[in-house]
C-alpha positions in Angstrom: -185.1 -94.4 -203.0 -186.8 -96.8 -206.2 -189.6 -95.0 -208.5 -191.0 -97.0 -211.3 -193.7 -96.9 -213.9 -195.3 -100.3 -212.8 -194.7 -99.4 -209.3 -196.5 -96.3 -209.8 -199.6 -98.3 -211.1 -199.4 -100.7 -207.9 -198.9 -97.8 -205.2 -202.2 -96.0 -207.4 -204.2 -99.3 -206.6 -202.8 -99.7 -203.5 -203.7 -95.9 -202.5 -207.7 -96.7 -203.9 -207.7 -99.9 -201.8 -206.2 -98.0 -199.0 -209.0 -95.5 -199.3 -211.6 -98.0 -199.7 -210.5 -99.6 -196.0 -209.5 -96.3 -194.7 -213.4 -95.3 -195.1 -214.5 -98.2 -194.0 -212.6 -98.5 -191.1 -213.6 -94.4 -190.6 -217.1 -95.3 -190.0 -216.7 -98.9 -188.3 -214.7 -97.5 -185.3 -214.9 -93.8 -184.9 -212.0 -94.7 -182.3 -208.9 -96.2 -184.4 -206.8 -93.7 -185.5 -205.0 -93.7 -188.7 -201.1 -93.8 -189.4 -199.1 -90.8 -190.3 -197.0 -90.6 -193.0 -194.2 -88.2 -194.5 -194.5 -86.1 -197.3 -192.3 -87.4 -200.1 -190.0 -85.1 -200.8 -189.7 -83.7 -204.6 -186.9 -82.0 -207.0 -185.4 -79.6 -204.5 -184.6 -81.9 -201.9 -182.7 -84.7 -204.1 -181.2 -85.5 -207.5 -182.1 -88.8 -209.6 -180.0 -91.0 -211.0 -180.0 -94.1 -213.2 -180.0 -97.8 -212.0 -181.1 -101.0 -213.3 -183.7 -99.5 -215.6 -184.9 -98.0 -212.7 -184.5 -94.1 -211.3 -183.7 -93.6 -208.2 -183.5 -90.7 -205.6 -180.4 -90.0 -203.7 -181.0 -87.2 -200.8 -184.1 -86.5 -198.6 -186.8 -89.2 -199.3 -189.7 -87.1 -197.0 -190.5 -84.7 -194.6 -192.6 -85.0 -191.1 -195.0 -81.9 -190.2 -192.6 -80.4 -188.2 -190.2 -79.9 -191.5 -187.3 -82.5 -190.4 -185.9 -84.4 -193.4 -185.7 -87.9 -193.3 -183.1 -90.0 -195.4 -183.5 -93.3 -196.7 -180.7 -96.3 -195.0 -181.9 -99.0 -197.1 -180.4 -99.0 -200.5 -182.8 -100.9 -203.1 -186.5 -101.3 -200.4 -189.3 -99.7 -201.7 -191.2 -96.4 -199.2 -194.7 -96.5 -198.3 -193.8 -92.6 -195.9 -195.3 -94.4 -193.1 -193.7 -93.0 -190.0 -193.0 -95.8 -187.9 -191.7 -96.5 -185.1 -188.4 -94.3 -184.0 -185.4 -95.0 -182.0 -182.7 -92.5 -180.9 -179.4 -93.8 -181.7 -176.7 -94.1 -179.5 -174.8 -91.0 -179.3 -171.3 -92.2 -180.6 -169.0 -89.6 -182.5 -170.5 -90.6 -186.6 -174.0 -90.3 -184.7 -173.2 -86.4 -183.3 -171.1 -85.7 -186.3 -174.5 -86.7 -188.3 -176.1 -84.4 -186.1 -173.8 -81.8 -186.2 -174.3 -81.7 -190.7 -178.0 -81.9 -190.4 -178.6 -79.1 -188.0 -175.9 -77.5 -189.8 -177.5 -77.8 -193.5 -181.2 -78.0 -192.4 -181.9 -75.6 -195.5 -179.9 -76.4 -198.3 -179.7 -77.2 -202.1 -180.5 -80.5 -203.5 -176.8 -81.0 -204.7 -176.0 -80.9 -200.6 -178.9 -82.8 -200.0 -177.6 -85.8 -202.1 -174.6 -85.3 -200.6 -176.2 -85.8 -197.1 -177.5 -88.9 -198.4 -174.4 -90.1 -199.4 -172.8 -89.7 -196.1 -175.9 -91.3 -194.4 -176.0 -94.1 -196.0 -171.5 -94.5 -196.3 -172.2 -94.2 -192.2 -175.7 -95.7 -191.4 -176.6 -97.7 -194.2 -177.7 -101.4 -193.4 -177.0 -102.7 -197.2 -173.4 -102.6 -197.8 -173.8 -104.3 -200.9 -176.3 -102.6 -202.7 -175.3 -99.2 -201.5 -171.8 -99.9 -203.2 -173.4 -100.6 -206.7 -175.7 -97.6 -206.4 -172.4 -95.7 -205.4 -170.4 -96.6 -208.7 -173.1 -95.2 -210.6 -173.5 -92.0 -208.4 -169.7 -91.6 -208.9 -169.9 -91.4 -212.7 -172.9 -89.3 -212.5 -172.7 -87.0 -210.2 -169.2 -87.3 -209.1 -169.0 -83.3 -207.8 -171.4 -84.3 -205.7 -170.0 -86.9 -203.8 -166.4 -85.1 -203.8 -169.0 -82.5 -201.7 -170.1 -85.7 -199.6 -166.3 -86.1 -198.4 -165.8 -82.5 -198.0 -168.8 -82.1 -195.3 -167.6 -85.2 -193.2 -164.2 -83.8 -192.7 -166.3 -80.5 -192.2 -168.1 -82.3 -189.2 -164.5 -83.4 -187.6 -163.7 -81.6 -184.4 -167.4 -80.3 -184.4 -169.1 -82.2 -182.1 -168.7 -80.9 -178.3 -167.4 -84.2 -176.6 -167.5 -82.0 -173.0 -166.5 -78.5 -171.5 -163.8 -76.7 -169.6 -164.5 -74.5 -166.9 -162.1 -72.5 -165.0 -162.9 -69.6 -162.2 -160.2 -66.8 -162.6 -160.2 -63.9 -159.9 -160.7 -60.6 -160.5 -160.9 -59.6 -156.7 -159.9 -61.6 -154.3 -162.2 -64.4 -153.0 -165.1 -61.4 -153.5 -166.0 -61.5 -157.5 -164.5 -63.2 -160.3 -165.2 -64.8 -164.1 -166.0 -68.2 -164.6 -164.9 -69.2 -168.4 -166.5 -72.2 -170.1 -165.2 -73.4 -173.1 -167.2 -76.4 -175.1 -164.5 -79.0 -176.3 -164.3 -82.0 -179.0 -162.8 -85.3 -178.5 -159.2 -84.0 -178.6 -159.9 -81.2 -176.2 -160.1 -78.1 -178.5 -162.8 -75.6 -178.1 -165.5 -75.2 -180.2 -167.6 -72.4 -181.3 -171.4 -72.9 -182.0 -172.3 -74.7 -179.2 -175.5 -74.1 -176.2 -174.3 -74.3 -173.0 -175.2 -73.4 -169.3 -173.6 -72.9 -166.5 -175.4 -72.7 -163.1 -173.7 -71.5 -159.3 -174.7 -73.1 -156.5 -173.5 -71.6 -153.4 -173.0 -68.2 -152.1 -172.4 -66.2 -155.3 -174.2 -64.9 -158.3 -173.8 -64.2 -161.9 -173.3 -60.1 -162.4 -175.8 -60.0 -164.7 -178.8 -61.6 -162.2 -179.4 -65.2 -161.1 -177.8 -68.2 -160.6 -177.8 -69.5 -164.1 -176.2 -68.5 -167.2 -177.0 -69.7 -170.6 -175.0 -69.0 -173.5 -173.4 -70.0 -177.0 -169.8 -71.4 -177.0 -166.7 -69.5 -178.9 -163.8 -70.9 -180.1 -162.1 -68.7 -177.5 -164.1 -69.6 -174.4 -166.7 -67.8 -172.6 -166.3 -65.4 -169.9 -169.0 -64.5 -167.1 -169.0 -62.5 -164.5 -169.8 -63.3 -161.0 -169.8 -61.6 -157.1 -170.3 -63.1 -154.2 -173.0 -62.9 -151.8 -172.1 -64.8 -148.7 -169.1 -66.7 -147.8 -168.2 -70.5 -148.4 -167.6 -72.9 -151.3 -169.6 -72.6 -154.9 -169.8 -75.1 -157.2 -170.1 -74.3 -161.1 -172.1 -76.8 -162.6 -172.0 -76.8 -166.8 -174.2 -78.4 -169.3 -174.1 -78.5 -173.1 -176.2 -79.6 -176.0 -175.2 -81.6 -178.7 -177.8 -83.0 -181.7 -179.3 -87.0 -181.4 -180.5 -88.9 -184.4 -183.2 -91.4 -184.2 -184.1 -94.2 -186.7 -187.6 -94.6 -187.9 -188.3 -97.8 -188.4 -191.0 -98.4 -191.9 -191.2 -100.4 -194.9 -188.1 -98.4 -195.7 -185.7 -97.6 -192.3 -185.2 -93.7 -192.5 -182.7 -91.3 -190.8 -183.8 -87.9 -189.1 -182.3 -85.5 -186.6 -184.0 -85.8 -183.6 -183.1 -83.0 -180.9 -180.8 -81.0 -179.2 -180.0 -82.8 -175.7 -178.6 -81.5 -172.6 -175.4 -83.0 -170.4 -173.1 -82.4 -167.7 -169.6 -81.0 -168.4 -167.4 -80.4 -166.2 -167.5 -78.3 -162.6 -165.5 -76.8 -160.5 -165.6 -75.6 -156.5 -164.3 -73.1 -155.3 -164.5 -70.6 -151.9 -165.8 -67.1 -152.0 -166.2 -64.8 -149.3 -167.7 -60.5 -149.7 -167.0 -60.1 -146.5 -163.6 -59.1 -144.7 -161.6 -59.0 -141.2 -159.6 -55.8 -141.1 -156.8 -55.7 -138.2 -154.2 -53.7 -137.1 -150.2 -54.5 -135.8 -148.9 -52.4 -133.5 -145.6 -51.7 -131.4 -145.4 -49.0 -129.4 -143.1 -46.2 -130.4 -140.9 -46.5 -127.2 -140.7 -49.5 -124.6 -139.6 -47.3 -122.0 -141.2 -43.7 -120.4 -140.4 -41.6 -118.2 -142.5 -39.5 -115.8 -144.6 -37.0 -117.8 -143.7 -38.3 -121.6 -146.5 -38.4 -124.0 -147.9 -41.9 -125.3 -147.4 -42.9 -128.8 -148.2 -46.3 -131.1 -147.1 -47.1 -134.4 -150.2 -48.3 -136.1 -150.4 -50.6 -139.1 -153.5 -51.5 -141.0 -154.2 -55.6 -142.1 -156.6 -58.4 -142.2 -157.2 -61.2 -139.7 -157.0 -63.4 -141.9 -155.9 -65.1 -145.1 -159.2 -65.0 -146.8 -159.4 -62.0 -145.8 -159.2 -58.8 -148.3 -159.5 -55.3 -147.9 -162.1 -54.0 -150.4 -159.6 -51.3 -152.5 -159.9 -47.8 -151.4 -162.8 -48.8 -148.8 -162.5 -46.6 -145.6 -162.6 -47.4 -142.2 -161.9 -46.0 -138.7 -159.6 -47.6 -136.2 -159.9 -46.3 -132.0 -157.6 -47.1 -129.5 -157.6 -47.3 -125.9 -154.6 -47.1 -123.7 -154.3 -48.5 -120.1 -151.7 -47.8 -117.8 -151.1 -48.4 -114.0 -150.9 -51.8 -113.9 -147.9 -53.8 -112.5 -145.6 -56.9 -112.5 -148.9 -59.3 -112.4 -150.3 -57.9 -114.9 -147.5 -58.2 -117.2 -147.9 -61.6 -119.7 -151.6 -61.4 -118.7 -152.9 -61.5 -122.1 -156.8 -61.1 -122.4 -158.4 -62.1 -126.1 -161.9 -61.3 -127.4 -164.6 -64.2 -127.5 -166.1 -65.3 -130.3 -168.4 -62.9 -131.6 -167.9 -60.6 -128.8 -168.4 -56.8 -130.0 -166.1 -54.1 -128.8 -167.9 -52.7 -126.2 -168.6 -56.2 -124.4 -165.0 -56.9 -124.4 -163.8 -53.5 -122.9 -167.3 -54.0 -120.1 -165.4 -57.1 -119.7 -162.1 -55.6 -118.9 -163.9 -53.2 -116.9 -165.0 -55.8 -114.3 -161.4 -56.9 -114.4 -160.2 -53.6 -113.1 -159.2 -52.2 -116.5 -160.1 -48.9 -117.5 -158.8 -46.7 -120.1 -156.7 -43.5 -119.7 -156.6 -42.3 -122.8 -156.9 -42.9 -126.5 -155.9 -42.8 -130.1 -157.7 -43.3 -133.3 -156.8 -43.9 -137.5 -158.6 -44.1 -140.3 -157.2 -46.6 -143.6 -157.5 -47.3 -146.8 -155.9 -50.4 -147.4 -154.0 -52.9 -146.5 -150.2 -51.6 -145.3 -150.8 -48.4 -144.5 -148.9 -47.0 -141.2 -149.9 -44.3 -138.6 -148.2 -42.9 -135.7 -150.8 -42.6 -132.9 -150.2 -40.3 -130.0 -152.6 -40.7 -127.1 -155.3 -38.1 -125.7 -157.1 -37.8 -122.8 -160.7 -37.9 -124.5 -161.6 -40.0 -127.4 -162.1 -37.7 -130.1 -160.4 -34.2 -128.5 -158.7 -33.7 -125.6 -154.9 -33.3 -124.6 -152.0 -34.9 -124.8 -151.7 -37.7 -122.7 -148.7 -37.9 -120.2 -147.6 -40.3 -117.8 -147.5 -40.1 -114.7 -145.6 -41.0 -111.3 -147.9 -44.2 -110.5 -148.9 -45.0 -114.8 -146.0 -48.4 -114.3 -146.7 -50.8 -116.9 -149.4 -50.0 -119.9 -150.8 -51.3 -123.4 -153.3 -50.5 -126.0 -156.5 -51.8 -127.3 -157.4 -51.2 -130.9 -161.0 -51.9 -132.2 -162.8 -51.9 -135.3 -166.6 -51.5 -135.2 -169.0 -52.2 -137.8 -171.4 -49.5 -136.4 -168.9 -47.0 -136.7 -168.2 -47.3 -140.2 -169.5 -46.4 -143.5 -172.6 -48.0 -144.9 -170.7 -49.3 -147.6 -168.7 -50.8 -145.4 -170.9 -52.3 -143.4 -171.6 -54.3 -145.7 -168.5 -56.0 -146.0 -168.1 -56.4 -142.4 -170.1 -58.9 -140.4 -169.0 -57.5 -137.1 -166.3 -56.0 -134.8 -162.6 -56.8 -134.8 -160.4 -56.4 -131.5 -156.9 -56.6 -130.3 -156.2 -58.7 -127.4 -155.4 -56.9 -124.2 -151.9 -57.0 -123.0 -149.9 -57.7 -126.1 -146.0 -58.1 -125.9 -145.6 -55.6 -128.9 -148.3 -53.0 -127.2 -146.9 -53.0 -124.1 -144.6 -50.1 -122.2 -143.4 -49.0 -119.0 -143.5 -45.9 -117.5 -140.4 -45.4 -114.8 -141.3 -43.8 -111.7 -139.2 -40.6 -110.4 -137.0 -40.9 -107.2 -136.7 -38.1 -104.6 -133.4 -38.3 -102.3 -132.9 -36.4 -99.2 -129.6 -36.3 -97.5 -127.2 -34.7 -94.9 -123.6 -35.6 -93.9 -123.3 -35.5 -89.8 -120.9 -33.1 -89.8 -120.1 -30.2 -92.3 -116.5 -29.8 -90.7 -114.0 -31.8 -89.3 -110.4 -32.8 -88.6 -108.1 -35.6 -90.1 -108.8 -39.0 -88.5 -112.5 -38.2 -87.8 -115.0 -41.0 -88.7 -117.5 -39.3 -91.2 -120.8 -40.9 -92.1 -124.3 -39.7 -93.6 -127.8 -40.2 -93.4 -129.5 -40.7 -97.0 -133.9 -40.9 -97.5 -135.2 -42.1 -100.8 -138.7 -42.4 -102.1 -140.7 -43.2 -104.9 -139.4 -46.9 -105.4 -142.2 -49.3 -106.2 -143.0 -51.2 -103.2 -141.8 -54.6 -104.6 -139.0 -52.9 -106.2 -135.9 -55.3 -106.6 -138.4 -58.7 -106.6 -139.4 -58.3 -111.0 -137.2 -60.7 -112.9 -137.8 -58.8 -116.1 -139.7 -60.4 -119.1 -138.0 -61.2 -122.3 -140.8 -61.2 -124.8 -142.1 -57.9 -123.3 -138.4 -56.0 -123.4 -139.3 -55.9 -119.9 -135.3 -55.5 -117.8 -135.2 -57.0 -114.7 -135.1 -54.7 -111.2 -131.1 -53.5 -110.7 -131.8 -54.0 -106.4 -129.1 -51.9 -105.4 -127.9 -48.3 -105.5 -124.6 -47.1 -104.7 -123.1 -44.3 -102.2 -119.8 -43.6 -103.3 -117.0 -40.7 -101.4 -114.8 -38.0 -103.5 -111.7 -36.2 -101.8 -111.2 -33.3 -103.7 -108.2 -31.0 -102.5 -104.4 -30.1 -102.6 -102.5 -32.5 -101.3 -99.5 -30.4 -101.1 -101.4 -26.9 -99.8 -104.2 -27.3 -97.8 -104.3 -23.3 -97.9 -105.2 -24.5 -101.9 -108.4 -26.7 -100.8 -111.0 -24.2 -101.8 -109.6 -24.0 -105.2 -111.3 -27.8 -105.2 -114.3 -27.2 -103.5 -117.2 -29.2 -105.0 -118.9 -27.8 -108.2 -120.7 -29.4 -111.0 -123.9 -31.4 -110.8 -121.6 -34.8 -112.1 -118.8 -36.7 -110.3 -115.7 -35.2 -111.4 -112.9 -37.9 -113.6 -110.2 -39.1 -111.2 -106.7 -37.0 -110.9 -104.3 -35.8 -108.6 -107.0 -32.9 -106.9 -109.9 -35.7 -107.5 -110.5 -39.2 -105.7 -112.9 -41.4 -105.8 -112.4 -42.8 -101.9 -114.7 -45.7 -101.2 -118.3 -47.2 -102.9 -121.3 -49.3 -101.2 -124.1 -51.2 -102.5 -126.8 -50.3 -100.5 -131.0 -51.7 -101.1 -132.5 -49.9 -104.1 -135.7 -49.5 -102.1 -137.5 -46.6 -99.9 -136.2 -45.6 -96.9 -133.3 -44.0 -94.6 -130.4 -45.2 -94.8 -127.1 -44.6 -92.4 -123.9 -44.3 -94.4 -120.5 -44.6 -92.6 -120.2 -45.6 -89.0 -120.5 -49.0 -88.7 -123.4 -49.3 -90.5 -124.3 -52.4 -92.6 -124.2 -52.3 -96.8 -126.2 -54.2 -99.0 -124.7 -57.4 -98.4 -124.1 -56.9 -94.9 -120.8 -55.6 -94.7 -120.0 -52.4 -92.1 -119.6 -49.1 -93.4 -116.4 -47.0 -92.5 -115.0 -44.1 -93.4 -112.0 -42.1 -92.0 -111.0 -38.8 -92.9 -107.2 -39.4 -93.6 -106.0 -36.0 -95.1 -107.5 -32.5 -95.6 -109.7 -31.3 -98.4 -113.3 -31.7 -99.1 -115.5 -35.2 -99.0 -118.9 -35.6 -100.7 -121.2 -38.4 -100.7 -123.2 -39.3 -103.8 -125.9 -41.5 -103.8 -126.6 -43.3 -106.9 -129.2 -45.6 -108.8 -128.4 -46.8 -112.4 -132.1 -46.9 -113.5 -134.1 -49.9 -114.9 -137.7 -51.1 -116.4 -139.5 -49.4 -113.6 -137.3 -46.6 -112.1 -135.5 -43.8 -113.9 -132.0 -43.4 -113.1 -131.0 -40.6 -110.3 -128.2 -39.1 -108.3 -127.2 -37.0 -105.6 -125.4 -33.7 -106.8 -121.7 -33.5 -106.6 -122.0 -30.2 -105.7 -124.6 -30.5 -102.9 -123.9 -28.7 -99.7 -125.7 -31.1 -97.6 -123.5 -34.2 -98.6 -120.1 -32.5 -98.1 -117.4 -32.7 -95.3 -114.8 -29.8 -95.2 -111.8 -32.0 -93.1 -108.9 -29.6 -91.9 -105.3 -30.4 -90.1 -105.4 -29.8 -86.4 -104.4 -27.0 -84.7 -100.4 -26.6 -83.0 -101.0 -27.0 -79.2 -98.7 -24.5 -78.7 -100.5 -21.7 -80.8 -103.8 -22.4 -80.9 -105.9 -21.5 -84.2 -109.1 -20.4 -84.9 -111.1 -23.3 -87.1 -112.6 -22.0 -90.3 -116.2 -21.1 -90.1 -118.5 -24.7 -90.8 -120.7 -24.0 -93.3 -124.4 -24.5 -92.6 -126.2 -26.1 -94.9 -129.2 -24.2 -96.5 -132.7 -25.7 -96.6 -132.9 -28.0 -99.6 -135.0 -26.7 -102.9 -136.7 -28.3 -105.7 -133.9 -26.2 -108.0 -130.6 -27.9 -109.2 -128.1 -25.4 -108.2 -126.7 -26.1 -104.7 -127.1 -24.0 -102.0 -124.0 -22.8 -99.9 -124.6 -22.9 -96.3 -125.2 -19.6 -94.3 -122.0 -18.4 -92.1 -122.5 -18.2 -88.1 -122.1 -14.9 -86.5 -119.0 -13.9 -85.2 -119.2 -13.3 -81.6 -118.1 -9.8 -80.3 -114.0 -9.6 -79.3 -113.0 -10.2 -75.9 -110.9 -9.0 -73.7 -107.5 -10.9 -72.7 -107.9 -12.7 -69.1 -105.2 -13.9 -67.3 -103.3 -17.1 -69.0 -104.4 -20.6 -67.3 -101.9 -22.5 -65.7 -102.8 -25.2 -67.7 -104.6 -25.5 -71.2 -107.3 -27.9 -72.0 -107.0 -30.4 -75.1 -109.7 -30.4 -78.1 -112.9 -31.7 -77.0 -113.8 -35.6 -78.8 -117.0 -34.3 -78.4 -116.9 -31.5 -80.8 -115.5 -31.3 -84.7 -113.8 -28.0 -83.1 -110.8 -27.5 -81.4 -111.1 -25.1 -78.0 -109.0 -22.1 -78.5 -107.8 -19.8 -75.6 -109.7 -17.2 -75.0 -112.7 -19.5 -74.4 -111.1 -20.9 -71.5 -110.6 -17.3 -69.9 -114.3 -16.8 -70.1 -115.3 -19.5 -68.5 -112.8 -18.9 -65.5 -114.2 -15.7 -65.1 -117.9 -17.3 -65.1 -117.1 -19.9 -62.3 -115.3 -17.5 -60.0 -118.7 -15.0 -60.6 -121.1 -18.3 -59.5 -118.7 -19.1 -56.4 -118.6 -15.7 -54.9 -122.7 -15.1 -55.1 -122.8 -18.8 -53.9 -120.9 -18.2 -51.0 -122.8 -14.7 -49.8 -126.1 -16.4 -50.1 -124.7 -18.7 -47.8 -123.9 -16.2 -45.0 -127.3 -14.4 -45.2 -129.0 -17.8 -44.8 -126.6 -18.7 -41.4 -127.7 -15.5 -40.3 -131.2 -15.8 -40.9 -131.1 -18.9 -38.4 -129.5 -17.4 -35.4 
C-alpha cells in the first residue's frame, strides 16, 4: 500500500468532490445506492516502510463490516477501499494453505500481519517486479519479519485437509460398531483442527442420536459409535471443510478469506444386521433302542446363519418334540419349514401328515456352543420319562425356537421362529421290536435212529421284516432275513448210564467238546409264523430238513435270530424243556427193559428258568400171567418199546371179551326158539 503527502491532498479533494456528487446524486435518485468501502486499516494491523520517497504499508490494507482483513496483491497501485467485485479462487493447495494462515492468525500482531502480507503477495501477487524491489527494502528493514513470513508457510504445509479416511471397525458383530474418520493432507497424514461430518444412511444409527455426526478432526482420528437398527447395507458418507479465498477486484486487487466450504471425503458400505437366527445341532444319543429304553438327544446351541450372532449372554429356550412309530417309508422323508412359517404352523402341518408327537424335551442357552443332553418326557414341561415301546420303530426330533416364548429383550433380536426340519439323518433312531418264541420238540423221548423234528412260533417281526435295505446316511442296517435252528448232543459217549450228568443247563449254547456237539444248523425266514423243523421239512432256501438220532444222550433245538435295525436279537434257551429230546439205546429182545420215564414238559412261563417236565404215574404192579408163546416187537408207532407184562394183560382182556361174547350169544339163540 502507497501513502503520500500530495496524495493525501488529492484523496482530501477527491473525498469533497465525492461528497458534493454523493449529495447530489442522494437527492436526484432516492433509488441508486452507494458503494461500500473498507475501512483502512491503521498501526496495529501493518508496519511502514521506506520506498522511493514514499511510505508504504506492508500487512492488512482494510477491513469489511464483518471484520475480515483484506491484503493488498498489487505492489506500487494506489487504494480508493472500494469493495469491488469478488471472485473465489480456485481452491489449489497455496490457495487452502492461504486459507489455512488467515483463519489461523485472524487476530494477531502487526509484525504477523506484515508477515501475512509478505506471503500474500510472494504467492498471489500480480507485480513480480515491483513486489521484488519493495522486498529488498523489507529485507533490510524488517528482516525478522520476513524470516516470520517463511516460518508460517512451512507452518501451513501438511495443514490443509486434501480428503478423509473412514473405516467401520466392529465392536459386535454385524450389530454395533465405530466408524473412525480421520481428515488427511495431500500425502495422506491426518490432521487435527479440521470440521467434519459424517452421516449413515441405511439401517443403523449413531449411539449418541441421529443419523449425522459432526465433529472436529484429531491427529489420531475420530471414533463414533454406532448400532444398528434393521438389517442391510449402510453407507457412511463424510464431508469436511476447508477455508476459500476470493479476490476483490478495486482500484487496488485485494486478498480476503472467504469461508469455510463443505466436501465429500470418502465412504464406506458396509452390512449390519440387530437381529439373529439361533439354531440347534443335534444327534441322538443312541441310533439304536430297545423295547422300553428311555429317549435321549445331545443338543447343541448355534446360529442359522453366517450373519448371524448370538447376542452375549442373551437367554433363550429351545422345545423339542419327539415322534416315533413311523416305518421304512418314512425314513429319508425329510420335511423343512417354509419361509416364514412359525412353529406351530409347521407341527399343524405335520399333523395333517399323520405326525404327532410322543413326547418332548426342552433347553435353555446362553450362547453359541453350548451342549445339553435332552432326555424325553411324556408332557412338555413335566411328566415322565419317555420309553419306547413294542410298535415306537423308527423316530426323530423336532427342535423349535419361538420368539413368543422368549424374553422381551430377546424378542427384540428375533424377527420370528426358528425350526428344525423333520426327519433329519442325525435326529433319527430306531427302536427294535421284542420277539416272543414258542416251541415243542415232537417227542420228549426216543430211541437211536428215530427221526426227531420240532415245531417253532415266533412273533413280533415287523410285517415287512426282511424287505428294508438299510440306509447309510441314517446308520440305518439292513434286515438280517433269516434266523437259525441249530441241534446240540450233549451226553457220554462211552456210558450212557453217564447221560444225565450232561443234561441241558444254562440259558447259552454250551462251547463244543467231547460231552457237547453242535449236530446240524438251518436258515429258516426271519419272519412270524410256525415253523416245522426236522422231517422233511423245507429251510430257508428250500432245502429238506432231517434229523436222525444216531447215538444216546440229550438233543435240543435252539432257535436263533442275530438282531438288526428293527428287531432285537433273541434265542431259544439251551436249557428249555420243551426243545429237548432224551434218545436212549434199545432194549435186548431177550430181557426186555423198562424205558425211563419221558419227561412232560411243563406249561411255558414268562420266567427264564426252565421248567422240568412233571413225571407220569406209575401204574400199580401186576401180577405175573402165563408167558406168550410168542413176544411182540416194539411198536413204530410209539417212542416206547412194549415190555412183557403188558402183553399178559391184554391176553387176559381178550379171553374176558370172548367168553361174555359167546354167552350172549346162547341167550339170544334161545330167545328165538
Amino acid at each position: 500500500m502507497i501513502t503520500t503527502w500530495r496524495q493525501r491532498g488529492m484523496a482530501i479533494v477527491a473525498m469533497l468532490t465525492g461528497l458534493i456528487i454523493m449529495v447530489g446524486v442522494v437527492f436526484s435518485s432516492a433509488n441508486t445506492a452507494y458503494a461500500a468501502t473498507l475501512t483502512p486499516a491503521d498501526e496495529r494491523y501493518h508496519v511502514a516502510f521506506p520506498y522511493n520517497d514514499t511510505e508504504y504499508y506492508v500487512g492488512v490494507a482494510g477491513l469489511d463490516a464483518s471484520g475480515n482483513k483484506y491484503y493488498c496483491i498489487e505492489a506500487g497501485k494506489l487504494s480508493d477501499y472500494v469493495i469491488g467485485p469478488t471472485t473465489v479462487l480456485a481452491s489449489d493447495e497455496n490457495a487452502r494453505r492461504m486459507a489455512w494462515i488467515l483463519d489461523r492468525y485472524r487476530d494477531t500482531d502487526a509484525t504477523t500481519h506484515a508477515a501475512i502480507g509478505i506471503i500474500v503477495q510472494d504467492h498471489f501477487g500480480r507485480d513480480r517486479d515491483e513486489w521484488a524491489r519493495q522486498m529488498a527494502v523489507i529485507q533490510g528493514r524488517y528482516p525478522e519479519i520476513v524470516a516470520k513470513a517463511a516460518r508460517i508457510w512451512d507452518q501451513s504445509a501438511g495443514k490443509t485437509p486434501a480428503g478423509t479416511t473412514v473405516e467401520r471397525t466392529d465392536a459386535e458383530a454385524l450389530r454395533s460398531g465405530s466408524i473412525s474418520v480421520k481428515v488427511v493432507n495431500r500425502a495422506g497424514d491426518a490432521i487435527a483442527g479440521v470440521p467434519f461430518t459424517v452421516t449413515l444412511q441405511g439401517a443403523a444409527r449413531f449411539v449418541q442420536g441421529g443419523n449425522t455426526f459432526s465433529g472436529v478432526s484429531t491427529s489420531a482420528g475420530s471414533s463414533i459409535a454406532w448400532e444398528a437398527t434393521g438389517a442391510g447395507e449402510v453407507t457412511a458418507n463424510t464431508t469436511y471443510e476447508y477455508g476459500r479465498m476470493h479476490v476483490m477486484d478495486s482500484t487496488q486487487d485485494m486478498l480476503a478469506f472467504d469461508s469455510m466450504a463443505s466436501t465429500g471425503g470418502a465412504s464406506t458400505t458396509f452390512r449390519v444386521r440387530k437381529d439373529f437366527v439361533p439354531a440347534v445341532s443335534t444327534k441322538v444319543s443312541e441310533k439304536v433302542l430297545d423295547v422300553a429304553s428311555p429317549v435321549f438327544d445331545d443338543v447343541t446351541s448355534g446360529v442359522a446363519d453366517a450373519d448371524s450372532y448370538w447376542v452375549p449372554d442373551l437367554e433363550l429356550q429351545v422345545r423339542g418334540y419327539y415322534f416315533d412309530g413311523l416305518d421304512t417309508g418314512d425314513v429319508g422323508n425329510v420335511i423343512t419349514p417354509n419361509a416364514q412359517e412359525s412353529a406351530d404352523a409347521f407341527l399343524a402341518r405335520l399333523a395333517t401328515l399323520g405326525y404327532e408327537p410322543v413326547a418332548y424335551g426342552k433347553a435353555s442357552f446362553t450362547g453359541v456352543g453350548q451342549q445339553a443332553r435332552v432326555q424325553a418326557m411324556t408332557k412338555p414341561d413335566d411328566g415322565a420319562a419317555y420309553r419306547t415301546k413294542q410298535n415306537s420303530g423308527f423316530g426323530t426330533w423336532v427342535w423349535v425356537f419361538r420368539r413368543s416364548e422368549q424374553s422381551k429383550q430377546a424378542q427384540e433380536y428375533l424377527i420370528g421362529d426358528w425350526i428344525s426340519p423333520f426327519m433329519e439323518a442325525t435326529e433319527s433312531n430306531t427302536s427294535r421290536r421284542k420277539l416272543e418264541v414258542m416251541s415243542t420238540v415232537t417227542e420228549h423221548s426216543a430211541d437211536i435212529g428215530a427221526e426227531l423234528s420240532d415245531t417253532i412260533t415266533v412273533s413280533g417281526f415287523p410285517a415287512d421284516h426282511g424287505q428294508y435295505a438299510g440306509n447309510e446316511e441314517y446308520e440305518f442296517a439292513a434286515d438280517r432275513p433269516y434266523a437259525t435252528v441249530s441241534v446240540w448232543w450233549s451226553g457220554d459217549p462211552d456210558n450212557p448210564s453217564n447221560d444225565d450228568a450232561y443234561k441241558p443247563s444254562g440259558a447259552d449254547v454250551p462251547e463244543e467238546d467231547d460231552n457237547h456237539q453242535l449236530l446240524v444248523t438251518w436258515e429258516v425266514p426271519a419272519v412270524d409264523g410256525t415253523f416245522r423243523i426236522g422231517a422233511g421239512s423245507l429251510d430257508a432256501h428250500g432245502a429238506p430238513m432231517y434229523l436222525t438220532a444216531e447215538r444216546h444222550g440229550w438233543y435240543v433245538f435252539v432257535w436263533t435270530f442275530a438282531g438288526d435295525g428293527r428287531v432285537s436279537p433273541a434265542s431259544s434257551r439251551y436249557d428249555d424243556a420243551w426243545e429237548r429230546v432224551r434218545v436212549l439205546e434199545p432194549c435186548e429182545p431177550e430181557e426186555p427193559c423198562e424205558p425211563e420215564e419221558p419227561e412232560e414238559p411243563c406249561e411255558p412261563g414268562d420266567s427264564d428258568e426252565p421248567c422240568e417236565p412233571e413225571e407220569p404215574e406209575t401204574p400199580d404192579e401186576l401180577e405175573d400171567p402165563e408167558t406168550p408163546e410168542e413176544t411182540a416187537g416194539p411198536s413204530p408207532e410209539s417212542s416206547l418199546p412194549i415190555t412183557g407184562g403188558d402183553v399178559a394183560v391184554a391176553s387176559v382182556l381178550a379171553a374176558t371179551a370172548l367168553a361174555v361174547g359167546l354167552v350172549l350169544l346162547i341167550i339170544v339163540r334161545r330167545r328165538q326158539l
